[in-house]
N, C-alpha and C positions, 0 to 999 in steps of 0.2 A: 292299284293292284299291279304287280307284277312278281316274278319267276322269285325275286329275291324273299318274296312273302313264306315262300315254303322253304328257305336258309333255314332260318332258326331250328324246328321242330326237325330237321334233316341231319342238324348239327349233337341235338338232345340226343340222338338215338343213336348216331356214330362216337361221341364221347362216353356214351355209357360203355356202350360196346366194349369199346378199347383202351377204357382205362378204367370201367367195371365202377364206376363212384359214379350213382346217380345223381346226386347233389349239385357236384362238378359239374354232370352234363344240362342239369337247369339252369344253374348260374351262368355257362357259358351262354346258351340259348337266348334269354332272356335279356344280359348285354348285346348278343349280337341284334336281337331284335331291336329293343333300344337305341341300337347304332345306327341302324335302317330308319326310324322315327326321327330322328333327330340328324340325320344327313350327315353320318360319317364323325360327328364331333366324337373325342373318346371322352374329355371331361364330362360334357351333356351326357352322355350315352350312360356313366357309371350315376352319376345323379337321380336319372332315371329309372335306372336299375332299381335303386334303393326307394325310391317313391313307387316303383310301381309293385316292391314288394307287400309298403306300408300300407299303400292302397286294397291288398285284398282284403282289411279288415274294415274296410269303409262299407263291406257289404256285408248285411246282418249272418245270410246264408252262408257265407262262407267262414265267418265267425263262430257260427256253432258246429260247424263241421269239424274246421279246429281244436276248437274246446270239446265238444265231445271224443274225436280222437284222442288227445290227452287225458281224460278227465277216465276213458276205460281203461287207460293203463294201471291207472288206482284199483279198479273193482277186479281186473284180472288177479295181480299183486295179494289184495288181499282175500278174496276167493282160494287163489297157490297156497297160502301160509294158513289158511283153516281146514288144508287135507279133505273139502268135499270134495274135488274132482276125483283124487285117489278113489275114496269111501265110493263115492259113485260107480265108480269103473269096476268097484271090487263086489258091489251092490250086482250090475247089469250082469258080468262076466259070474259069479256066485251062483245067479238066477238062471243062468240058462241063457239070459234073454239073447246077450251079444257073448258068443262063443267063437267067432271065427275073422277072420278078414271082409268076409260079403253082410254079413251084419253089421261090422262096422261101419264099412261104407255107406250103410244105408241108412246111419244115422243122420249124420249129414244131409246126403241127400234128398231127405222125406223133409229135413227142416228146412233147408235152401229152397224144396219144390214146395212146402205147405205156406210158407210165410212169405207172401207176394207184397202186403201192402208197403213194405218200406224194404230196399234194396240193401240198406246199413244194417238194419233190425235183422234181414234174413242171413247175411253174413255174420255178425257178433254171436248170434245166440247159436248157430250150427256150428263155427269155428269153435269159438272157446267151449261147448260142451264137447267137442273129440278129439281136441289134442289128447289127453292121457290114451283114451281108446285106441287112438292110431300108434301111438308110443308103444299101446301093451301090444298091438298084436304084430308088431313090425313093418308098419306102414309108414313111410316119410311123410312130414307134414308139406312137404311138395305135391303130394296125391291130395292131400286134406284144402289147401289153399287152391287146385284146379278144381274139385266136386264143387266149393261154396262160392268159389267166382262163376263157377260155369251153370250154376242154376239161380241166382240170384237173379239179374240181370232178366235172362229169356224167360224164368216166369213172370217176371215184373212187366215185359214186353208182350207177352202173351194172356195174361189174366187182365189186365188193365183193371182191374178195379182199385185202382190207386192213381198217384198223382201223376205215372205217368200216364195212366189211360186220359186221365184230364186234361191234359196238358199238350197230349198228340192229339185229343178233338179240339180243342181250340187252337190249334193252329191250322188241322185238317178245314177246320170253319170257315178259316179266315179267308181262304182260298174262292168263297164264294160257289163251290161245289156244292150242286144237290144232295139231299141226304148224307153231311158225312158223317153222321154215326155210324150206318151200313157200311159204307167205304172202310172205316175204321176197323168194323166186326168181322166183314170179310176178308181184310187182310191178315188177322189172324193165323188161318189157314195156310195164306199165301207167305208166311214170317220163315220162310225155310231155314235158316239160320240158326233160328229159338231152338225149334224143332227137330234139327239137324245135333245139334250140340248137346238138347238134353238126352238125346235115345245114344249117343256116344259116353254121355257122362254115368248113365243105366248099363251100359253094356261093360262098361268100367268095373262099375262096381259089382256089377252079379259074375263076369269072368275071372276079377281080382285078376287080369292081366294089363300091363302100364309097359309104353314103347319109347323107345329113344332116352332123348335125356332125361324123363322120369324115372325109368329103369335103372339108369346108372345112380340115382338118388337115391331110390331104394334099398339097390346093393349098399351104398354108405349109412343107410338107416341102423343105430344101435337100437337092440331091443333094450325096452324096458320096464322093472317088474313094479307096480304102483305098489306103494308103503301100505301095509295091512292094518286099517283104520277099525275105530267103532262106527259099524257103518251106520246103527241108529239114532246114534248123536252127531256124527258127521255131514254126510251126505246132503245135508239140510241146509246146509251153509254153502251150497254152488245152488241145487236147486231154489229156494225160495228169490235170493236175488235175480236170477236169471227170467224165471217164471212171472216175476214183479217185473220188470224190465221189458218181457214181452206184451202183459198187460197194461202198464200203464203207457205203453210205445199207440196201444189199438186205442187206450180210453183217449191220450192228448188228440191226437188223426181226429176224432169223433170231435173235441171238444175245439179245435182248432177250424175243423172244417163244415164249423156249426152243424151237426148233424148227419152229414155227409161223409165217410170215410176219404173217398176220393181225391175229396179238396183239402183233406188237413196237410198240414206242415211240416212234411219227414224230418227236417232238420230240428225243428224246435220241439216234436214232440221226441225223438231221440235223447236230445242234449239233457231237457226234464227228466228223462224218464230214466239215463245213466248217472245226473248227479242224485237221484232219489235211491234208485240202487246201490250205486256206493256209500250212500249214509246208511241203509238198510244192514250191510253186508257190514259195516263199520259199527254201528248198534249189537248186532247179532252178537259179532265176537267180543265186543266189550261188557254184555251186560250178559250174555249167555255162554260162550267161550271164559267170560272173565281175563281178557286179554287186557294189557296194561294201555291206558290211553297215547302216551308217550309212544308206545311200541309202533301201534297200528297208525298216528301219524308219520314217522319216520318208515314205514313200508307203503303208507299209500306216496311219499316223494318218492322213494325208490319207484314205484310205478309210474309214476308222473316220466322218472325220468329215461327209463328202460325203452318209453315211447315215445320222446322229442326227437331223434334223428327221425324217425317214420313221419311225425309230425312236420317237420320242416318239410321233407320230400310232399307233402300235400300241400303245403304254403308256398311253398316254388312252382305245383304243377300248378295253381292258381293263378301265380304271375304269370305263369309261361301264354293258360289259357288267354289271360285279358289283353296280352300284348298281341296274340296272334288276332283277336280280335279285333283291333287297331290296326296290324297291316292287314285284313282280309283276305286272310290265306285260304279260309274255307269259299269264299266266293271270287278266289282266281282259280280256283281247283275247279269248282263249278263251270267257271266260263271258259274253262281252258278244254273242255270236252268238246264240243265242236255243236256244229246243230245239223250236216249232215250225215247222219244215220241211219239204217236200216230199222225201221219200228221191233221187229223182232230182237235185237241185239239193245235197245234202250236201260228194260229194266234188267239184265246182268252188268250192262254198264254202272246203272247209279247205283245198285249193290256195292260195284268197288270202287265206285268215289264217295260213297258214306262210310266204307269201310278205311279210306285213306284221307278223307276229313278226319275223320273217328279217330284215328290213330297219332295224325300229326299233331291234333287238338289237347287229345287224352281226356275227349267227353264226348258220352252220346247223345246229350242233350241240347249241347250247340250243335251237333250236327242236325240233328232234327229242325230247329230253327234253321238252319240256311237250306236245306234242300225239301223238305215239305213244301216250303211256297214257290218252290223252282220246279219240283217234279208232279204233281198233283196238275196245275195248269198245262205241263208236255205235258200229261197224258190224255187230261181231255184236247190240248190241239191235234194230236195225234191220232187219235181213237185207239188207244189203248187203255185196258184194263185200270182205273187209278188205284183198285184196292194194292192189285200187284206190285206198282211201282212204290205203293205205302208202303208196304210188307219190305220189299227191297231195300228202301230209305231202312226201316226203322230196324232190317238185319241186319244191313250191312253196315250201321253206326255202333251197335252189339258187338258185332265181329270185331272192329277197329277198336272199340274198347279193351276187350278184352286183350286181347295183341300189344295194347301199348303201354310201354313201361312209365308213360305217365300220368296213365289215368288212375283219378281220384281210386278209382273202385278197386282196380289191381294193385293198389297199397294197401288197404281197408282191408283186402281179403288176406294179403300176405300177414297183417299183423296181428287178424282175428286165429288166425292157423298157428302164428307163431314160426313164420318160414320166412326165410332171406327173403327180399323182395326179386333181385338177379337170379335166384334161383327159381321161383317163381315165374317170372316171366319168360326166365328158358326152357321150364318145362310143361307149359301151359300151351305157348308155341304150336309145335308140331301140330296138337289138338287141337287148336283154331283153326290153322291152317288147312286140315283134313275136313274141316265142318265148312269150311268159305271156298275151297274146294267143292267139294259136292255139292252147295248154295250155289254156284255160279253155274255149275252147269243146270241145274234144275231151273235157273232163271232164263238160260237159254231157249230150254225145252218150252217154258212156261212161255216163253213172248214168241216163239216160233208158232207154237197150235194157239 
């Protein structure tokens, strides 16, 4: 472990920056990291590069993340070309239901906040139902991709009845801490981050007011007026896939996690339950639509292919993760904080080394594995609070997600929305920042009384 560990992921963030091609800035990251493993060789270095791309598919999980990321570019594609989204939009807006900008908003929002058990499931099925919505009432899918990242995540964190709740108690466990279920429950409350970010993402939507460089995305937002459909033949053709898609996402979790919702398989019940959808949505318009077989193959490739650059950008933040893995960039971060401290000032500390793990990583979930078994022990040698230092850990790895233009999730949201990813990430910004902001000082407050 040393200083060169945090090169790479330093390099990723300044390349994107400055020459705007996220791609670029992983491929450079990842050589350079590789260069660092293998002691400066540049032959070794590109060698490795290229095995340690091939390698992320030696892990099952990260293979259906993959494949299901591509495999929605098909169900979007051909969902677009059967005019339910329009029909729908013409349905909702017809009704009454969604008349304005704050009811739009709050579609999203109720789906990002209702659907906890899988963080992919709560992003796809709120994104791709409000692109047309935010189109009709002149809302950038820049606001659309900040609602569904910014509620996915912190209710996944705060509801835990899913894999993450599982996953932060067994490691909370492993720690050999009394009771850490309690620990777990109570930090909840103590998640100021979660809770900080979603009453901002509600204040959002009910003011219909967006700052900085949202704003200016906005003013570039064209309006647009959805094609006037048969909404009672139409409409049916985004809702039934979608609606399948959510159910059979909750039946796999059941049937995966033997009974248990908690312990099923976000990835594998996902990957089932979007190739089932796309045959669904592929059936519909063939045998209902009467849509030619040849046609809607040649549109589900064009979907396939619409999402391979996004797809790459997920297969590189892979390699990027496994390599920083290897130099232990998240446990020289760790060690490099010191161990004389004021106990009051501790948990605003690991707040923002979970959030700067989180970030350089572009995963909340390795962060949680290196600082849960670091912080949970300081807090019982300390006598401080360990739920708080949880809640800290598991905000301020949320926060660094969110923030970082290489995590899995902040591409996943940009392509469910249908927005740039650089766009994205600039204007999601500010609103992280404003929520990890007032997260730090409430950490202060909190380990001071």
């Amino acid at each position: 472990m040393s200083w060169l560990s945090i090169l790479p992921p330093i390099l990723a963030i300044a390349v994107a920056i400055w020459k705007r091609e996220v791609i670029i800035a992983l491929l450079v990251a990842i050589f350079s990291a590789e260069m660092i493993l293998v002691g400066g060789n540049p032959i070794a270095g590109f060698t490795q590069t290229v095995d340690r791309i091939v390698n992320v598919f030696s892990s099952g999980y990260n293979t259906r993340i993959l494949m299901f990321s591509l495999l929605i570019g098909a169900l979007i594609q051909l969902i677009k070309i059967s005019g339910g989204v329009p029909a729908l939009v013409n349905w909702l807006t017809g009704r009454g239901i969604v008349n304005n900008q704050r009811k739009a908003g709050l579609l999203p929002t109720l789906l990002g906040s209702s659907i906890f058990i899988d963080t992919n499931m709560s992003v796809l099925t709120a994104g791709l139902s409000s692109q047309d919505l935010f189109d009709k009432f002149n809302m950038s899918r820049a606001r659309l991709a900040y609602i569904i990242d910014s509620t996915c995540a912190p209710i996944s964190v705060l509801i835990l009845l899913n894999g993450w709740g599982a996953a932060i108690l067994g490691q909370v466990t492993e720690t050999g801490i009394a009771d850490p279920t309690s620990v777990m429950i109570n930090s909840i409350a103590l998640n100021f981050y979660a809770i900080v970010t979603l009453l901002i993402v509600f204040y959002t939507v009910f003011s219909t007011k967006v700052y900085g460089p949202m704003k200016t995305a906005e003013t570039k937002q064209t309006p647009t007026v959805s094609e006037k459909l048969s909404q009672a033949t139409k409409k049916r053709y985004m809702l039934i896939p979608l609606v399948f898609m959510v159910l059979s996402i909750l039946l796999f979790m059941f049937i995966t996690g033997e009974g248990d919702l908690r312990k099923g398989s976000g990835s594998q019940s996902v990957l089932w339950s979007v190739i089932l959808s796309t045959l669904l949505i592929f059936l519909l318009l063939r045998y209902d639509a009467k849509r030619k077989t040849k046609e809607l193959i040649e549109e589900s490739f064009k979907g396939l292919g619409n999402l391979l650059p996004l797809v790459t950008l997920v297969l590189l933040a892979f390699a990027l993760s496994s390599s920083m893995g290897d130099l232990k960039t998240g446990e020289f971060v760790a060690s490099a904080v010191g161990e004389h401290l004021p106990n009051w000032i501790i948990p605003a500390l690991i707040f923002v080394l979970a959030g700067f793990i989180s970030f350089t990583t572009g995963t909340s979930w390795g962060t949680f594995g290196i600082l849960i078994p670091i912080a949970i022990p300081l807090a019982q040698a300390l006598g401080i609070n360990p739920s708080l230092v949880l809640g800290a850990v598991l905000g301020g790895s949320v926060f660094g997600d969110h923030a970082s233009p290489i995590s899995d999730t902040t591409v996943i949201s940009s392509l469910a929305a249908g927005c740039d990813l650089l766009e994205h990430v600039k204007t999601q910004l500010p609103y992280a920042l404003t929520a990890g902001g007032i997260s730090i000082a409430l950490y202060l407050v909190a380990g001071f009384l």
